[in-house]
N, C-alpha and C positions, 0 to 999 in steps of 0.2 A: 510658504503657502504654495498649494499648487494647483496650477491653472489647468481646470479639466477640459476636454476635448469636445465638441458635439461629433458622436458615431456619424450619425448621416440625418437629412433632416427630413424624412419620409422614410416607414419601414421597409426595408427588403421584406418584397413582392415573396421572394424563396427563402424565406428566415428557418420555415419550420423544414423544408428539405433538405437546410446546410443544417439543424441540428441536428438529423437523422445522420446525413455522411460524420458530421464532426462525433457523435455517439459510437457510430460504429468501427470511426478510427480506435476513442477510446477504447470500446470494449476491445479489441484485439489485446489491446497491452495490460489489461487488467486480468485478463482471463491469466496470462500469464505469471501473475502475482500466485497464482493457487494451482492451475492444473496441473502442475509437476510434481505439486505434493503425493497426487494420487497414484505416480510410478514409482516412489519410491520403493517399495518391495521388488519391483522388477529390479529397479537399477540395482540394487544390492546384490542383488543375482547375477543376473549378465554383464553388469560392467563391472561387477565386485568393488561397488562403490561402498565405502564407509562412513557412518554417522560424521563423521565432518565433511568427510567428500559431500554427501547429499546438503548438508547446510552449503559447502560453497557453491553447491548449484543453483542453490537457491538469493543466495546472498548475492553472489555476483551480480546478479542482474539488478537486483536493490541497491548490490556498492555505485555500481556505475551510473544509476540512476540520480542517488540521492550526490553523487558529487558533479554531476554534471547539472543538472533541474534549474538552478539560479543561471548558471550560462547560457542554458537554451533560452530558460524564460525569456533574458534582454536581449540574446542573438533574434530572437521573434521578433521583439519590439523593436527592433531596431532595421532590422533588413529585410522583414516581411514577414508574417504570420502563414499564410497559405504559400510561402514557399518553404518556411519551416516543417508543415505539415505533410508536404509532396517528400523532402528529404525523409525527415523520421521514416514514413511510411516504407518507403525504398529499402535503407538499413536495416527496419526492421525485418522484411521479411528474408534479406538477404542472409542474415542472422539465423533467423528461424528456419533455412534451407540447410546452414551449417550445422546448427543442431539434432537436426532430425535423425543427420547420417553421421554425427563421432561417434567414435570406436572405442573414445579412454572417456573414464571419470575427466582429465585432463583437457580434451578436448571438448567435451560440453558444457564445462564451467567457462574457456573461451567463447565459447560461440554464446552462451550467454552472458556474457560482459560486454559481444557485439551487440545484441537485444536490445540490452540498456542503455546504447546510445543512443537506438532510434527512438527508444521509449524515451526518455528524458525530452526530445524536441517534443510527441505527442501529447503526454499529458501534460507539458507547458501551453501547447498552444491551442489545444482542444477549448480550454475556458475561457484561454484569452479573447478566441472567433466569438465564442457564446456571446462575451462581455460587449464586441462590437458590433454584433447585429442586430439585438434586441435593444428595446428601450425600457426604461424605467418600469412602466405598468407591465409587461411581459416577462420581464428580465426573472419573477423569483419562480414562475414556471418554470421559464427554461433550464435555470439552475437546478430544480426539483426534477425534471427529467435527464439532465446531465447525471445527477447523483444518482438517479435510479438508476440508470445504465451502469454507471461505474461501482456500485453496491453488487447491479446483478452480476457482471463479469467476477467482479470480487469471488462470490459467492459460489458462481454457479462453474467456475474453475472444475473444482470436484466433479460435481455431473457431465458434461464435456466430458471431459478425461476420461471417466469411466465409461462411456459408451465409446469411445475410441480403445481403450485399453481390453476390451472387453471382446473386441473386432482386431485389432490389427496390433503391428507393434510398439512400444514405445514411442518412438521416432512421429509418428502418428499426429502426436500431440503438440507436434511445430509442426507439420506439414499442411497445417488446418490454417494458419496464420497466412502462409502465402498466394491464396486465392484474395481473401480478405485486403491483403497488401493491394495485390493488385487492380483491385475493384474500389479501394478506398481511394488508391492515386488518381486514376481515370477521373472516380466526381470530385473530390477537392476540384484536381486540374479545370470542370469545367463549369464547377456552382460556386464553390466560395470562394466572395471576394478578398483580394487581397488589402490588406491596412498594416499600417508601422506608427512608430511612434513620431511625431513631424516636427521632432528635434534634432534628428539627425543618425549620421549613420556611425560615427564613432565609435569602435569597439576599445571594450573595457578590459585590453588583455593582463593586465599584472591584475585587474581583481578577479579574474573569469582563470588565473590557475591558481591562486592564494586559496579561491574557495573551495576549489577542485581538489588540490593537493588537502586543505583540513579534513574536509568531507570523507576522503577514501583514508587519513590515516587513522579518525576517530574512530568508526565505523569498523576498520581494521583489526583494530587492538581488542574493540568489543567483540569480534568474531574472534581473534585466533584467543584472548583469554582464555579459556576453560580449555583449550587445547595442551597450550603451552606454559600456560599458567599469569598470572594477573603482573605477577614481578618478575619475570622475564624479560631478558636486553631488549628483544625481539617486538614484543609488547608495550613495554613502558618508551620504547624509541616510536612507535608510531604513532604511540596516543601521546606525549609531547610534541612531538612533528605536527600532526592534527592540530591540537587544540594553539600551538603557537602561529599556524597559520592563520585559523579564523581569526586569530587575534589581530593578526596582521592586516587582513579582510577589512575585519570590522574599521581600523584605524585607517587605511585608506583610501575606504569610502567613505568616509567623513570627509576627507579634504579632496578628492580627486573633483574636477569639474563634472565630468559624465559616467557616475559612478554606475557599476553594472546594478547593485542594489540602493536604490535607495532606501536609507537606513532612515530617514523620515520616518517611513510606515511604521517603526516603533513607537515612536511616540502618539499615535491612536490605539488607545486604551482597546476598542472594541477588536483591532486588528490583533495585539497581544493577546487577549483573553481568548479568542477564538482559539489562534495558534498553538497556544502554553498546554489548553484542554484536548488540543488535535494530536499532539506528540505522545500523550500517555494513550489517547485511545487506540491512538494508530500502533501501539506499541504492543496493545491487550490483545485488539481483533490479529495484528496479521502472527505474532506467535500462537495465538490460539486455534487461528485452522491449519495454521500449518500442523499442530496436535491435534486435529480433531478428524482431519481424515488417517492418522495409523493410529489414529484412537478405534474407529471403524473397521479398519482392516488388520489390524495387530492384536487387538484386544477383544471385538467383538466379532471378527472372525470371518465378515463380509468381504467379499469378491470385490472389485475395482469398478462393476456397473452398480451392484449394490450398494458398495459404498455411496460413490455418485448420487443414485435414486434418493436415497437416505439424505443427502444435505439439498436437496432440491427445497423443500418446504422454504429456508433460511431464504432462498433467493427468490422465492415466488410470492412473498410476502410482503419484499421488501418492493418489489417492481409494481403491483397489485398497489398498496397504501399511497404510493407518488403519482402512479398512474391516474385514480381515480381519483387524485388534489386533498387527499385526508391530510398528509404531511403539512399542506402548504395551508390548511383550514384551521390545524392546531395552531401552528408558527401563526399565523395572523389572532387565535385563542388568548394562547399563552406568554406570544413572547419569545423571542431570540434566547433570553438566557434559561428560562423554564424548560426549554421545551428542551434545549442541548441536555440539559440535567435527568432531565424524564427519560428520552430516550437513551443515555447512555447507562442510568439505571434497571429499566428495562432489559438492556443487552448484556452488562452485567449477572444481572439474574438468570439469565438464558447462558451464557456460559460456568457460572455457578453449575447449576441444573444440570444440563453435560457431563461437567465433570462428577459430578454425587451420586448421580441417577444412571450415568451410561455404561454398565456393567454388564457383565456377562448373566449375571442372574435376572434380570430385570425386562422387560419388553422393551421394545422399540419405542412406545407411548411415550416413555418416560422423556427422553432423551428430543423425541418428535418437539414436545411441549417448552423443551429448553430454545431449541432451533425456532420456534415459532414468535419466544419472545426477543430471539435474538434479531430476527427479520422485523418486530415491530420497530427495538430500541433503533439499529440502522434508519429506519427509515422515516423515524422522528428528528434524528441528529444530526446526520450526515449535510440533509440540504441544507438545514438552518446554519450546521457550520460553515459551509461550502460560500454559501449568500453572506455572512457575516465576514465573512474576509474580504470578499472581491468585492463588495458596495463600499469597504473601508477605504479603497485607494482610487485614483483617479483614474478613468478607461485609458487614456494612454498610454499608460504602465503595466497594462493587465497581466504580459506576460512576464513581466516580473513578478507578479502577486502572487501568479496561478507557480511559479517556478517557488517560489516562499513554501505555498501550500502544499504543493508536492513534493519538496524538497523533506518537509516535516512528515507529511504521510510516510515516504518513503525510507527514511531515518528510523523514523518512529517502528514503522514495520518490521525493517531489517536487524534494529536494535532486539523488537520482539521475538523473532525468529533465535536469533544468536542467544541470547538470554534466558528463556523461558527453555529451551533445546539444551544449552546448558544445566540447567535443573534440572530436565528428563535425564541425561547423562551422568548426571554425580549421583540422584538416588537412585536410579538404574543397578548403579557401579558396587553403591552402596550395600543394596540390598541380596545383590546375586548370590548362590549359594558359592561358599569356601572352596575351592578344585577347582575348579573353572578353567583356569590360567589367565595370564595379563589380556589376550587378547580378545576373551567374552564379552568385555565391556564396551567395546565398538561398535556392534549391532546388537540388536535382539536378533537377529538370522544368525551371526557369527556363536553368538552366545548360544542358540537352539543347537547348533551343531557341535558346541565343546559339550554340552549336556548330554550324557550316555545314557540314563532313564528318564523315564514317565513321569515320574515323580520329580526329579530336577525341570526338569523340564517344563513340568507345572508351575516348580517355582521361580521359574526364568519368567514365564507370561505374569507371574504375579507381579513381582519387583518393575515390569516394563510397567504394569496397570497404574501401579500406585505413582511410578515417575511422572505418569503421564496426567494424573490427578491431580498431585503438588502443583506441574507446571500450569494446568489451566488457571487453578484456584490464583493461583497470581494472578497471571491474564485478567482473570474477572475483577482482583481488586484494580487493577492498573485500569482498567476500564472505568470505573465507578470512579475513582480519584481523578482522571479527567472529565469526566462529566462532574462534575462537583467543581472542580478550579473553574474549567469555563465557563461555568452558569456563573459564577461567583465574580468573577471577572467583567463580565460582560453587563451583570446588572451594575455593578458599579461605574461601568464605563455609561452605560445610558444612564444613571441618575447623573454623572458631571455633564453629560448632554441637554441636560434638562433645568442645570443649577443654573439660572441667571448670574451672569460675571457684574461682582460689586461694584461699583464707578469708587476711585479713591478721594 
């Protein structure tokens, strides 16, 4: 059993202005989840980056996220939360200075794998602050406002992007982070309070690189797969290495006294069921925008501000519905497990739509009406599931919880990106016309330019269309079958809430 904490016993006076700074640390690092997407056409170009290259730019900063997330979370809990916050922030933009200015494919996949460590302390410690400022009766706002912030950054990645891409160069698109850094350190430093967990300071080090080590070699083997192929030394040595390390992890932290996770939180039905529906969705949305903006510029033909313009609706939807408490009025409706189910079906439909409708023959309407219900489904889902984890564990563990839930976001994501990008590549590869040579199949740019007619050429933008269709149409089941496990989950975990325990 575990003995929860009292946060503090009178509200901070400044609750609502540390969750403005605590949002806008978030949004820094979440923007970065998407706006790279929207250079990729440059980077193929100038950096003569290729379809894997661009996934490990992408990926890196998701690898080092998703194997660090559980570390940061307890290094928070344990040695301070708002000193966690002031770090991240520093390396991030440190990071993001690196980035802006490499020169190779090589070196911007570096400098974002620097990224991901600062990100890894932020999105750990951003919900853990939420968790200790607020109290019970405020607490599922804030959460509903944390979500919308972090949906909008999600989302509005692309627009960002495009209005910088559209003005200046590449590079542009980290340079934006370092003001942000430095004005996010300043207020942590002089509004949010610091809190730790008041067990002690003990670090978790053989379980904080067990987790590390699985995390980057599972994640690994799922990225370089489709490259190298699935039975490959190369491959089948990381995803062993990987998964024997969490093994190791998990066995551990079962017997260690001051485990970095408490592996407790498993056994709350409601805390799994959230989680289990959090890994397929987070699996569906972040492969699917990663397709949906060179679905916009590869397919349909729009520029890097229009692209941008064009996913705006998805994020001004979703900020709109939280802002003005419809999220949090259904959730009080329907219920924690309905309402995950609704909204992940909703967003399913909405990248369904996308993908069937967003053609070249078709208007912009079409496509508009997918992004619109995809901005509902997020912002019926996201909070309830966000609330559904962090109310399952005790506040003085928060950043451990919130390192859980990011750790899965960010898995789940990275897993999307690799995955679903592999299915644009193989029917891509597939479909291209015969002539070609081996190395068409790398880009659609590489492949435009072995294409010597009009007519090839035509059929290079078709075979990119249809890759690019398959992969959503995943995405969108993978979406819907998390929203379906979590509901399913979560009502069953609140009927054993509810079951009176028999006397024997």
């Amino acid at each position: 059993m575990h003995a929860t904490v009292a946060v503090t016993e009178t509200r901070n006076p400044r609750r609502w202005l540390i969750l403005a700074v605590i949002c806008m640390a978030q949004l820094v690092v979440l923007l970065d989840n998407t706006i790279l997407n929207l250079a990729i056409p440059k980077l193929t170009e100038e950096l003569g980056a290729t379809t894997v290259d661009i996934q490990w730019m992408i990926n890196a900063y998701a690898l080092v996220q998703s194997g660090l997330l559980l570390t940061a979370g307890s290094l928070s809990d344990r040695y301070g939360r708002k000193r966690a916050l002031v770090i991240g922030l520093l390396l991030f933009g440190f990071g993001s200075l690196a980035a802006a200015f490499s020169q190779t494919s090589g070196q911007l996949i570096a400098a974002r794998a620097g990224m991901g460590i600062g990100g890894a302390l932020l999105l750990t410690t951003t919900l853990a602050v939420v968790m200790q400022v607020f109290d019970g009766k405020e607490l599922p706002k804030a959460i509903g406002l944390w979500s919308a912030v972090s949906s909008f950054g999600y989302a509005s990645g692309p627009l960002i992007g495009g209005v910088l891409l559209a003005h200046f160069w590449w590079g542009s698109i980290f340079l934006i982070n370092i003001p942000v850094a430095l004005l996010g350190c300043l207020a942590v430093a002089k509004l949010v309070p610091e809190s730790k967990n008041p067990e002690g300071e003990r670090p978790d080090l053989v379980g904080a690189v067990l987790s590390t080590i699985g995390m980057v070699g599972v994640v690994y083997a799922i990225i370089s797969g489709p490259e190298h192929g699935w039975t490959s030394g190369g491959v089948l040595l990381a995803a062993g290495l990987g998964v024997a390390a969490l093994a190791a992890f998990v066995r551990w932290e079962l017997h260690v006294p001051h485990p970095m996770l408490d592996m407790g939180f498993f056994r709350n039905r409601r805390f799994v069921g959230a989680i289990s529906g959090g890994l397929l969705v987070a699996f569906g949305m972040g492969g699917s925008v990663f397709l949906l903006t060179q679905q916009l510029q590869l397919v349909l033909g729009y520029g890097p501000l229009e692209a941008g313009l064009r996913t705006a609706p998805l994020a001004l939807v979703v900020v709109a519905l939280n802002v003005a408490g419809i999220g949090a009025k259904i959730l009080d409706k329907l219920g924690t497990a309905l309402t995950i189910t609704v909204g992940m079906t909703l967003n399913a439909g909405g990248l369904a739509a996308v993908a069937l409708l967003g053609t070249p023959g078709r208007g912009y309407a079409w496509m508009l009406a997918g992004l619109l219900l995809m901005g509902g489904g997020i912002a019926l889902a996201m909070p309830a599931m966000a609330n559904a984890i962090m109310t399952s564990i005790p506040p003085a563990k928060a950043g451990s919880g919130a390192g859980v839930q990011g750790t899965v976001n960010e898995f789940g994501s990275g897993l999307g990106v690799a995955i679903l990008g592999a299915v644009l590549n193989s029917r891509f590869a597939a479909l291209l016309p015969a002539g070609l040579g081996a190395g068409a199949a790398g880009s659609l740019h590489q492949a435009l330019l072995a294409a010597p007619t009009p007519e090839l050429r035509t059929q290079v933008h078709a075979a990119f269309a249809d890759g690019l269709r398959a992969s959503e149409l995943i995405g969108a089941i993978a979406v819907v079958l998390g929203g379906l496990l979590a509901g399913l989950l979560l009502r069953r975990a609140a009927r054993s809430e509810t079951v009176p325990a028999v006397s024997p």
